[in-house]
C-alpha positions as CSV (number, residue, x, y, z in Angstrom):
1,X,7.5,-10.1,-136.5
2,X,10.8,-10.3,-134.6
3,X,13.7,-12.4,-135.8
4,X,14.0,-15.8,-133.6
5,X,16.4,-15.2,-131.2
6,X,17.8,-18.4,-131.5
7,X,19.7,-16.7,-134.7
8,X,21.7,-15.0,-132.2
9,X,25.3,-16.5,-132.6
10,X,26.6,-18.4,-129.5
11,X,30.3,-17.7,-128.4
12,X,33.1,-20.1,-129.4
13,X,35.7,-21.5,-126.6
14,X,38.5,-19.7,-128.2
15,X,36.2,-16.1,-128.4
16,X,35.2,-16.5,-124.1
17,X,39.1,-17.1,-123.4
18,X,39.9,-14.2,-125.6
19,X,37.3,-12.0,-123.5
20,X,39.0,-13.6,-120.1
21,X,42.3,-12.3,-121.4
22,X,41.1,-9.4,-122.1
23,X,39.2,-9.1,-118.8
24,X,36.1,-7.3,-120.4
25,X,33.9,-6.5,-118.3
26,X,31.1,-6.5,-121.1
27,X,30.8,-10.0,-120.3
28,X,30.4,-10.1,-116.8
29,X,27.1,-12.9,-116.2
30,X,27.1,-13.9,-119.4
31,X,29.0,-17.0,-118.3
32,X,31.4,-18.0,-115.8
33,X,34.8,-19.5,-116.1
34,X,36.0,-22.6,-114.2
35,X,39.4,-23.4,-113.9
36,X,40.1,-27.3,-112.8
37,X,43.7,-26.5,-111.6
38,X,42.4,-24.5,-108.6
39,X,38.6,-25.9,-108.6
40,X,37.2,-22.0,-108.7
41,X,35.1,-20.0,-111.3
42,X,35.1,-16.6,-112.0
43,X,33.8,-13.6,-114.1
44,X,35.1,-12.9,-117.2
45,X,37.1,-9.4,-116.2
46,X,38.2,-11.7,-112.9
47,X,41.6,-9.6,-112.3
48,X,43.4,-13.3,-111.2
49,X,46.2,-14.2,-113.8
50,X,44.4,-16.0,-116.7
51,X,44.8,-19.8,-116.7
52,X,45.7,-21.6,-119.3
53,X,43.4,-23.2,-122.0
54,X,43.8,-26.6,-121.1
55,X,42.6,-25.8,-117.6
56,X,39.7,-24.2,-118.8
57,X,36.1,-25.3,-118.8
58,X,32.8,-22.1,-119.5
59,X,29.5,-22.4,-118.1
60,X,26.8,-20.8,-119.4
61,X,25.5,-20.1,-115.6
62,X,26.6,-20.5,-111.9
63,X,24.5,-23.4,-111.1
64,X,26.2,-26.2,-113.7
65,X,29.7,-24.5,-112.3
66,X,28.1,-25.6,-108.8
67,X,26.9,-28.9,-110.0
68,X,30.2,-29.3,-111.4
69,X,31.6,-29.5,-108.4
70,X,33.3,-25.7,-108.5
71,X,33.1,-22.8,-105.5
72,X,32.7,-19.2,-106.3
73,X,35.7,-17.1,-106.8
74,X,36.2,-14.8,-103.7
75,X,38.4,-12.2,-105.5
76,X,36.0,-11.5,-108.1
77,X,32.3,-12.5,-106.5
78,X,30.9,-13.7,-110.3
79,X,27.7,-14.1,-108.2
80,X,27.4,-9.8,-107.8
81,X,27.6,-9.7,-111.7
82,X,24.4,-8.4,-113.6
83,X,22.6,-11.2,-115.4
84,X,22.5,-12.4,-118.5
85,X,20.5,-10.7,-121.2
86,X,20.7,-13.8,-123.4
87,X,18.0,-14.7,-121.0
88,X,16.0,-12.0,-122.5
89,X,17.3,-12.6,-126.2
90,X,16.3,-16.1,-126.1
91,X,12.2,-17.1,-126.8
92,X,13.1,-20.7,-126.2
93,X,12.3,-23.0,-123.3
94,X,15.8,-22.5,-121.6
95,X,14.9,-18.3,-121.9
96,X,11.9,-18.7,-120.7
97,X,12.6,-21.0,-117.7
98,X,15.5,-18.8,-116.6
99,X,12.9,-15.7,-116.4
100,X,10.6,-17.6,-114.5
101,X,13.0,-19.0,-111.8
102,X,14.7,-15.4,-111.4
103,X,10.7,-14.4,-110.4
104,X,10.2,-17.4,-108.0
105,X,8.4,-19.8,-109.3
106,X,9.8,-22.7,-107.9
107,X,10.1,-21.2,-104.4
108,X,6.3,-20.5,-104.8
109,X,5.0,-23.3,-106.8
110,X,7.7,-26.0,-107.0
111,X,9.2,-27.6,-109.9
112,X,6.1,-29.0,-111.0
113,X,4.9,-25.8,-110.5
114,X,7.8,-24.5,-113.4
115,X,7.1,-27.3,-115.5
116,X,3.3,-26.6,-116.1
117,X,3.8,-22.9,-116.9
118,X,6.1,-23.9,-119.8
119,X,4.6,-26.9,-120.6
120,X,6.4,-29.8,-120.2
121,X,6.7,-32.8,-117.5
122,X,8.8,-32.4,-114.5
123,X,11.5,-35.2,-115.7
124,X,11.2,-33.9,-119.1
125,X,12.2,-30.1,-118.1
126,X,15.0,-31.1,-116.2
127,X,16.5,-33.2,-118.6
128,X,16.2,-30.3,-121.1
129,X,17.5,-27.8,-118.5
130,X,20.6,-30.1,-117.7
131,X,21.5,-30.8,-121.5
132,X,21.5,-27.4,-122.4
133,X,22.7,-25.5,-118.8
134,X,24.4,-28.3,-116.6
135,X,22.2,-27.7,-114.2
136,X,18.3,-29.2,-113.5
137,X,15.7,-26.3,-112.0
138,X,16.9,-27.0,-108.6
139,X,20.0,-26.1,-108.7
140,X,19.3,-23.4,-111.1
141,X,16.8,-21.8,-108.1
142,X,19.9,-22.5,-105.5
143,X,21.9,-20.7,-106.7
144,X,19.6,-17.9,-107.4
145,X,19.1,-18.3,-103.8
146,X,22.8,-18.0,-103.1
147,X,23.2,-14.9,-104.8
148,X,20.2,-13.5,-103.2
149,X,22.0,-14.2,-99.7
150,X,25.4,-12.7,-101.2
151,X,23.6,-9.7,-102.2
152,X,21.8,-9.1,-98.8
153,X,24.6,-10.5,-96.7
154,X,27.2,-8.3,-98.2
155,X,24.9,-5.2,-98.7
156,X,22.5,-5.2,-95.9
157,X,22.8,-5.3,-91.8
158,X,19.8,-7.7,-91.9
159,X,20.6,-11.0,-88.9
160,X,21.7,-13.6,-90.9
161,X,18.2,-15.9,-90.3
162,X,16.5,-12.6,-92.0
163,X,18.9,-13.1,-94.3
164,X,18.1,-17.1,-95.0
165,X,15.0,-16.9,-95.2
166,X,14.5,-13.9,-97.5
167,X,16.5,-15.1,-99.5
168,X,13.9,-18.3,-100.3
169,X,16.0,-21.0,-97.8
170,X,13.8,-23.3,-96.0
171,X,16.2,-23.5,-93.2
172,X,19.2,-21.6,-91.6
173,X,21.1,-24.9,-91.7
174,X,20.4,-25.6,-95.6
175,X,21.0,-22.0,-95.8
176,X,24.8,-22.1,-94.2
177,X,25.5,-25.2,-95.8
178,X,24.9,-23.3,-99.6
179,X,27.0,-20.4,-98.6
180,X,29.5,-22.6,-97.6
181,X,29.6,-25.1,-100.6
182,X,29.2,-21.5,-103.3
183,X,31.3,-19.4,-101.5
184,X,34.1,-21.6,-99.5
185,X,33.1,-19.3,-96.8
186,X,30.7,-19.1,-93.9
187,X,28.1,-16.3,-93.9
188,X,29.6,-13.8,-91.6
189,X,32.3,-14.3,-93.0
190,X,31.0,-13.1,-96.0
191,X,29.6,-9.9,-94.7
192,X,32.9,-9.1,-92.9
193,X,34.5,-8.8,-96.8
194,X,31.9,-5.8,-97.4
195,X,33.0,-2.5,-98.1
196,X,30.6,-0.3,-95.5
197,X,29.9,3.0,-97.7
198,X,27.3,4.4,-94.8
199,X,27.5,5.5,-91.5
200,X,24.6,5.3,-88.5
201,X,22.2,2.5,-87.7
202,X,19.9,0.7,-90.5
203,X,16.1,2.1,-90.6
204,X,13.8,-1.4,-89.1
205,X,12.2,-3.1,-92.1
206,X,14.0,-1.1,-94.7
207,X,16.3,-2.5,-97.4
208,X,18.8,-0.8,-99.5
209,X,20.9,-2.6,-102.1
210,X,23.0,-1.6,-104.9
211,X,22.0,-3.5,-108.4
212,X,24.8,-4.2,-110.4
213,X,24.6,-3.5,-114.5
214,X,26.1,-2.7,-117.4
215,X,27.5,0.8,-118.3
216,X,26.4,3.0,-120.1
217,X,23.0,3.7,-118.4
218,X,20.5,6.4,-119.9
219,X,18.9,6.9,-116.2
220,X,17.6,10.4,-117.5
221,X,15.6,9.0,-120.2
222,X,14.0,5.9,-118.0
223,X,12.8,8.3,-114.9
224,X,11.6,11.2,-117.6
225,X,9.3,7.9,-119.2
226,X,8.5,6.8,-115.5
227,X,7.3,10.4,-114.9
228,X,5.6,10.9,-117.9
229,X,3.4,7.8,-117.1
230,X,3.4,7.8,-113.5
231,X,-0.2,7.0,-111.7
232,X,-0.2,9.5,-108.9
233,X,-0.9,7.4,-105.6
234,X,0.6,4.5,-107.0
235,X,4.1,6.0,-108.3
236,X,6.1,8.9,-107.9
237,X,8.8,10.1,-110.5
238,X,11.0,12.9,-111.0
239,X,14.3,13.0,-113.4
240,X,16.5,11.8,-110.4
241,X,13.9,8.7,-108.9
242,X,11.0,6.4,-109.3
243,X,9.3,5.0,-107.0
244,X,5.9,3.3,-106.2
245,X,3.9,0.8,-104.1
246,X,3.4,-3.1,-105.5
247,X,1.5,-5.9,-104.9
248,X,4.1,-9.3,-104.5
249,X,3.3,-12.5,-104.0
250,X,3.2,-12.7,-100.3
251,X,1.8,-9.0,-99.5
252,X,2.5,-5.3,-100.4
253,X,5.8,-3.5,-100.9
254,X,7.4,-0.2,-101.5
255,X,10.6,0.6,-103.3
256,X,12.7,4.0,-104.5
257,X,14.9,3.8,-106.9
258,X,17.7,6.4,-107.7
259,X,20.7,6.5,-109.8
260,X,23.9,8.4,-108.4
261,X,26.5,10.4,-110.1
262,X,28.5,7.3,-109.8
263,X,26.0,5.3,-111.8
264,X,25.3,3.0,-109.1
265,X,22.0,1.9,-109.3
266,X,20.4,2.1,-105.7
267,X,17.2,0.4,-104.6
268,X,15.6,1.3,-101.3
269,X,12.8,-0.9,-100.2
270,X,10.6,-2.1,-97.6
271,X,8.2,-5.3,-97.5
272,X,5.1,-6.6,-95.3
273,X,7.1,-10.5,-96.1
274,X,10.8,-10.5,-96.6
275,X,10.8,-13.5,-98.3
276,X,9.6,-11.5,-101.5
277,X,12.7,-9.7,-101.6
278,X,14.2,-11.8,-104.9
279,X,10.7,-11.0,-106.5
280,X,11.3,-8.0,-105.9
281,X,15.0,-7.5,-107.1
282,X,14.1,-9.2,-110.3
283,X,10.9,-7.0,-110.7
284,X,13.1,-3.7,-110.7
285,X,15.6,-5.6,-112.8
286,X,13.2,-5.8,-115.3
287,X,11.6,-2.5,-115.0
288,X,14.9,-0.8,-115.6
289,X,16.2,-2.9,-118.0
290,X,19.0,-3.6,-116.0
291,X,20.4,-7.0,-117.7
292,X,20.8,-5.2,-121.0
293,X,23.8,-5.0,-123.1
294,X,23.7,-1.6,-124.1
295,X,27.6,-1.6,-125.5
296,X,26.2,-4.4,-127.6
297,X,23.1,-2.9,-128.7
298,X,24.8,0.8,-128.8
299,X,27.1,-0.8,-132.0
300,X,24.9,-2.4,-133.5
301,X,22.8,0.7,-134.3
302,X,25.4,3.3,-134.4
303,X,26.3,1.5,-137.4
304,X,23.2,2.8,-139.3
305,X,24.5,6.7,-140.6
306,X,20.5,7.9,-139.8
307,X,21.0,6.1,-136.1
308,X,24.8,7.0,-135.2
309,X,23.8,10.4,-134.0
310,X,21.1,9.3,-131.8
311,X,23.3,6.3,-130.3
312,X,26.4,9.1,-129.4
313,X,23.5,11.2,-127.9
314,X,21.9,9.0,-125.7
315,X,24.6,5.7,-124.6
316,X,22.7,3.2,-122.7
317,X,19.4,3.8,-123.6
318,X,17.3,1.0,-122.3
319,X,13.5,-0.3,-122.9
320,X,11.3,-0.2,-119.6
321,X,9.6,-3.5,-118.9
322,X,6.6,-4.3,-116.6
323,X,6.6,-5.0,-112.9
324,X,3.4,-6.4,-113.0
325,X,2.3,-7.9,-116.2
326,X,-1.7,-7.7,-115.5
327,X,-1.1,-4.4,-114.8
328,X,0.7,-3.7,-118.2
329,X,-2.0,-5.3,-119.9
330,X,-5.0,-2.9,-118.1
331,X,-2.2,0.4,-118.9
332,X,-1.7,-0.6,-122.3
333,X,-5.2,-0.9,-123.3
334,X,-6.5,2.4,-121.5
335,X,-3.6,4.1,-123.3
336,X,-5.2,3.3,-126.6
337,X,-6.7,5.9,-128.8
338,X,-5.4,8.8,-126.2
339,X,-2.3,10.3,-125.5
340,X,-0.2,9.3,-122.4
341,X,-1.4,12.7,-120.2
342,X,-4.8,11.3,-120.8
343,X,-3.9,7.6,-120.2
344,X,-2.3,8.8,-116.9
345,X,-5.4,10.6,-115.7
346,X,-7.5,7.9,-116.6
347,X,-5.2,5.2,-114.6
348,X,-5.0,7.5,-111.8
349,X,-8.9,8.0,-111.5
350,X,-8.9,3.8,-111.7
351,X,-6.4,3.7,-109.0
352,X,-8.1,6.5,-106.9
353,X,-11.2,4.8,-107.1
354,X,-10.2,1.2,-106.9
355,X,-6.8,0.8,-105.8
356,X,-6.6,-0.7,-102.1
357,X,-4.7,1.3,-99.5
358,X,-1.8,1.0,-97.9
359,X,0.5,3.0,-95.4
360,X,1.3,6.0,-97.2
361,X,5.0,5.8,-98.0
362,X,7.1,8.8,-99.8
363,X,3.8,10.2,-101.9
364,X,2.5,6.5,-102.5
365,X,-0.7,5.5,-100.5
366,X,-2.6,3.0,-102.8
367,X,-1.4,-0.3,-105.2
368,X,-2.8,-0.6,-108.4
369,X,-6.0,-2.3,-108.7
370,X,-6.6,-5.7,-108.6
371,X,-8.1,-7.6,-112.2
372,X,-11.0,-8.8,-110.0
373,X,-12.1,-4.9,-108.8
374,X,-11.6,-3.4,-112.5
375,X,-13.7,-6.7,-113.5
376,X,-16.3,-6.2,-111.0
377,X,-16.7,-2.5,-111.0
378,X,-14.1,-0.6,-113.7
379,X,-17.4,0.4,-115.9
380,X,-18.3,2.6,-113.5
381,X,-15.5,4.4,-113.4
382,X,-13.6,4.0,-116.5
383,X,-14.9,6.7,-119.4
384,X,-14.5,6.2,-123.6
385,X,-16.3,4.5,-125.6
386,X,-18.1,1.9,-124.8
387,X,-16.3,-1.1,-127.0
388,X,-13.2,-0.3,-125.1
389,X,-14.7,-0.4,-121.7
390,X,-16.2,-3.7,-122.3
391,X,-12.5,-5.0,-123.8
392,X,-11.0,-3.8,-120.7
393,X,-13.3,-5.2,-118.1
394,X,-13.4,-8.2,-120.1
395,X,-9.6,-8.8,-119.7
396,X,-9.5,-8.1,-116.5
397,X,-12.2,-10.5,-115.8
398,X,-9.9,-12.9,-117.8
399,X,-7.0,-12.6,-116.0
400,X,-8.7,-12.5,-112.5
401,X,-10.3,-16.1,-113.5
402,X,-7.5,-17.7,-114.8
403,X,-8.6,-18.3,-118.4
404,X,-6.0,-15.8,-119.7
405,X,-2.1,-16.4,-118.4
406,X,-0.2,-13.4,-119.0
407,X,3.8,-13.6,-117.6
408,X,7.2,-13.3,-118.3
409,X,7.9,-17.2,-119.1
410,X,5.2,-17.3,-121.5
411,X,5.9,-18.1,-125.5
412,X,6.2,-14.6,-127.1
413,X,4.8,-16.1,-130.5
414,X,1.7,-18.2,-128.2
415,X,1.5,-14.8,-126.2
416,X,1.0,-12.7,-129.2
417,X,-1.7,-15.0,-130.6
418,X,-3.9,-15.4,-127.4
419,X,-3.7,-11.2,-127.2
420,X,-5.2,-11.4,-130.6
421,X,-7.7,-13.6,-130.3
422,X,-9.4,-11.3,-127.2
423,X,-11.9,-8.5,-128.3
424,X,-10.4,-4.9,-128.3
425,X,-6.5,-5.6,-128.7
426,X,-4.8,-5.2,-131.9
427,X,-1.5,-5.8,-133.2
428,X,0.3,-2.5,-131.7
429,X,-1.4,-3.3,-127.7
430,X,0.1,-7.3,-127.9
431,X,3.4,-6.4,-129.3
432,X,4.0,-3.3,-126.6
433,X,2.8,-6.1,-124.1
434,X,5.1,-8.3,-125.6
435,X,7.9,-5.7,-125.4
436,X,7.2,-4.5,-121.8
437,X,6.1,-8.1,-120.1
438,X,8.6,-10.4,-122.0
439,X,11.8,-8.1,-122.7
440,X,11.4,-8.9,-126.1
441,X,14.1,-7.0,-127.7
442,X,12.9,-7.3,-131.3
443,X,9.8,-5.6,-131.3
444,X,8.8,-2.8,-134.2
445,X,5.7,-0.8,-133.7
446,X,5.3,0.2,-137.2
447,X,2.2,1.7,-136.6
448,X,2.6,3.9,-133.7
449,X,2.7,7.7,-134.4
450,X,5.5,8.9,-132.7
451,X,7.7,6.2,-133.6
452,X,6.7,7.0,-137.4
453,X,7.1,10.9,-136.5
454,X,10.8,9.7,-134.6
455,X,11.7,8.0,-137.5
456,X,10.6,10.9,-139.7
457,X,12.9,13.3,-138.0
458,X,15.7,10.7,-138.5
459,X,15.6,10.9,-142.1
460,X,14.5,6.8,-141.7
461,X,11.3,5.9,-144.0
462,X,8.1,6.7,-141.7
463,X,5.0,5.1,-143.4
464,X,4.3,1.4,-141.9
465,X,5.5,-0.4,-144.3
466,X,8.3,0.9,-145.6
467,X,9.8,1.7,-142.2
468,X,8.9,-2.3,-141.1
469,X,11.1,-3.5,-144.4
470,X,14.3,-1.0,-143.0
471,X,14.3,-1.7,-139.6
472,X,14.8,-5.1,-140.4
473,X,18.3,-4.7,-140.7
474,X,18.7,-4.2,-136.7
475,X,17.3,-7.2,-135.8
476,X,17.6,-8.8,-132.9
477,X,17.5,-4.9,-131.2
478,X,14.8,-3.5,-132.4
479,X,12.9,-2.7,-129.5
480,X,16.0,-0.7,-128.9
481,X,15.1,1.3,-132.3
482,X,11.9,1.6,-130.9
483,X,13.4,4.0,-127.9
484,X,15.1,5.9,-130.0
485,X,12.5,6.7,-132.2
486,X,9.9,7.8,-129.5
487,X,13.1,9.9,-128.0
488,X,13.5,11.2,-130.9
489,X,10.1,12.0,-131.7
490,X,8.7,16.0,-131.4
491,X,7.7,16.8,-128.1
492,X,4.1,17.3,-129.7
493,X,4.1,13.5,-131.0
494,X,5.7,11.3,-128.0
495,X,2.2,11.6,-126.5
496,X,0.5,10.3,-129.4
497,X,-1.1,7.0,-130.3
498,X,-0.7,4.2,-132.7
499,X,-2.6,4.5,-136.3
500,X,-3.6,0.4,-135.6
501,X,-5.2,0.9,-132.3
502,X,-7.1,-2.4,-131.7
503,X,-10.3,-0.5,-131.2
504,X,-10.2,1.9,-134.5
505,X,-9.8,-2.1,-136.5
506,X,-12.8,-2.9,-133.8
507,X,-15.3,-0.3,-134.6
């Protein structure tokens, strides 16, 4: 079981104005700094002379800055900074809520919409929200909103209506207005501060943005796992790219991703409804791992003699997470019992069979199936035995209906217990879920074979038990562990499967 991550220390006044003075950019998103004297806020590694102590107020996000009655900076654009991974660290409402409104819900479904998901009544939430961020949900999605528009604005030709509405704005008008109250600026003027790094006209319909994270970045190792578990039709992968067709809310998209020798993280994209865009952007964010902090996570192992090889090896090294969590579900559970080659042929046989077509685009021409097709007809074209067969339809069934909720703002402990409780998924299948869907970055998978064959080769003790009891040590990163251990694993092993599959304890 991971360790709550409400142990995670929270930063003292006099630690954030050390990092401000230090202008480390380690802390860029993690919160913002608002000075009263010039009524601004800024990033932590904002280049501006640092102001004094006394002038000095930190927020833990843009939003209570806004409500607070502060504009952006428009020296150091805190907006462009990656996220915050305490967002990821955290299991608790606040965590939770933050993950959710970074996917849309409250665009999509409202605030009452937010409030059911997690639980709680409308007033309720937003007196939690304010206590803890300074900001209600509203605000909190407005200014997610406004650094949508920043984002597109500053690194897109898109008209600035495209722009507003994309971005999740009801109107042009409320649109300008935001701009104008975050940014002290209007919204071309905004896009005339951009740097223009490419020549010729914009391709119609197509996107490309630059996603901002945190150095070091083991690209190599994501795209080699994308490839290895890439569902031809679906997703394309080589060690330089991913890419792949998705379903979104409002209709079907497309997106590349490639990482330069700069180590600028590029997205290339192109959507039937623009206004998915932030889905989108927050869906790749995930996938990549991009809110991490890897300088964070890099010490904290490198201070283990058996890990400190591994961690000089391979900087940066991040955990993939799920663009679609039904989808991670159906993957996880075919993978059980067989190794990923055969889990990848088995997918792409779903996906040839099932998978709904769409304009072929770069080597993609389907989207994963839907639960309600691999509920209706995934017997007939799914092979194994039959126990799994039945688990997986049965799941998909679930999820298609409603009776099982599976997302990123769900409770990882509440999460964990409603995977158990369905036939055919063990312990190893709802904390890889847990990992993938949630960005849980304290999960141990003490039972799966190539993490006990990486952990083998790392001199690290390799049977269930006794490798559970040392990893302990690197909590809250253990999912972090985990990556190591299956890149560290032989060739021969990465493939393999857990000894706890859910179906072995089933049959």
């Amino acid at each position: 079981m991971s360790t709550p991550a409400t142990s995670i220390p929270v930063m003292s006044f006099d630690e954030r104005y050390r990092v401000i003075r230090s202008r480390d950019r380690r802390f860029d998103g993690q919160f913002v700094t608002a000075v009263r004297s010039t009524g601004i806020y800024c990033r932590p590694s904002c280049p501006a002379r640092t102001p004094k102590e006394s002038n000095v107020t930190f927020y833990a996000t843009s939003a209570a800055a806004h409500e607070a009655g502060y504009r952006a900076c428009k020296r150091c654009l805190p907006e462009a900074a990656p996220g915050s991974p305490q967002w990821n660290l955290r299991g608790d409402v606040t965590g939770r809520a933050m993950r959710l409104i970074a996917d849309g819900v409250i665009e999509r479904e409202g605030v009452p919409g937010l409030a059911r998901r997690l639980g709680y009544s409308t007033r309720h939430l937003t007196r939690l929200l304010t206590a803890e961020l300074g900001a209600g949900p509203l605000a909190l999605s407005r200014a997610h909103r406004a650094h949508t528009a920043r984002m597109l604005l500053v690194g897109t030709d898109m008209p600035a209506a495209d722009v507003a509405f994309s971005a999740g704005f009801s109107s042009v008008r409320q649109f300008n207005d935001t701009v104008r109250e975050v940014f002290g600026m209007s919204p071309l003027d905004l896009r005339a501060r951009r740097r223009r790094t490419r020549a010729g006209e914009p391709v119609a319909g197509a996107i490309d943005l630059v996603l901002p994270h945190r150095g070091p970045l083991d690209a190599a190792g994501l795209f080699a796992w994308m490839s290895a578990r890439a569902v031809a039709g679906v997703e394309v992968a080589d060690d330089a790219s991913f890419a792949r067709a998705l379903r979104l809310p409002a209709g079907a998209a497309w997106f590349q991703v490639r990482v330069g020798a700069d180590d600028r993280v590029r997205l290339h994209a192109r959507l039937a409804h623009l206004g998915d865009l932030p889905v989108l952007v927050t869906r790749v964010r995930r996938l990549f791992d991009l809110d991490a902090d890897p300088l964070a996570v890099d010490e904290a192992l490198a201070r283990h003699p058996e890990l400190a090889g591994r961690v000089a090896a391979l900087p940066g090294i991040r955990v993939p997470g799920a663009a679609d969590p039904h989808e991670m579900l159906i993957r996880a559970m075919v993978g059980q019992q067989v190794t990923v080659a055969a889990a990848r042929t088995a997918l792409t046989a779903l996906a040839a069979a099932l998978g709904e077509r769409v304009a072929p685009h770069a080597g993609t021409d389907r989207l994963f199936p839907t639960m309600a097709a691999i509920a209706e007809h995934g017997r007939e074209v799914l092979r194994g035995p039959a126990a799994r067969i039945r688990a997986i339809a049965g799941a998909a069934a679930a999820l298609a209906s409603g009776e099982l909720a599976l997302g990123p703002g769900d409770d990882a402990s509440e999460q964990r217990a409603t995977l158990l409780a369905r036939p055919g998924i063990g312990p190893w299948t709802a904390d890889y879920v847990r990992m993938r869907v949630l960005a849980d970055p304290d999960i141990t998978l003490p039972g799966d074979v190539a993490v006990r064959a990486g952990a083998r080769a790392l001199g690290i003790p390799s049977d269930p038990k006794g490798y559970a009891a040392w990893a302990e040590r690197l909590a809250p990163w253990r999912s972090y562990l985990t990556a190591h251990l299956w890149a560290a694993a032989p060739t021969s092993r990465r493939a393999s499967v857990p000894t706890d599959s859910p179906l072995q304890e089933a049959s």
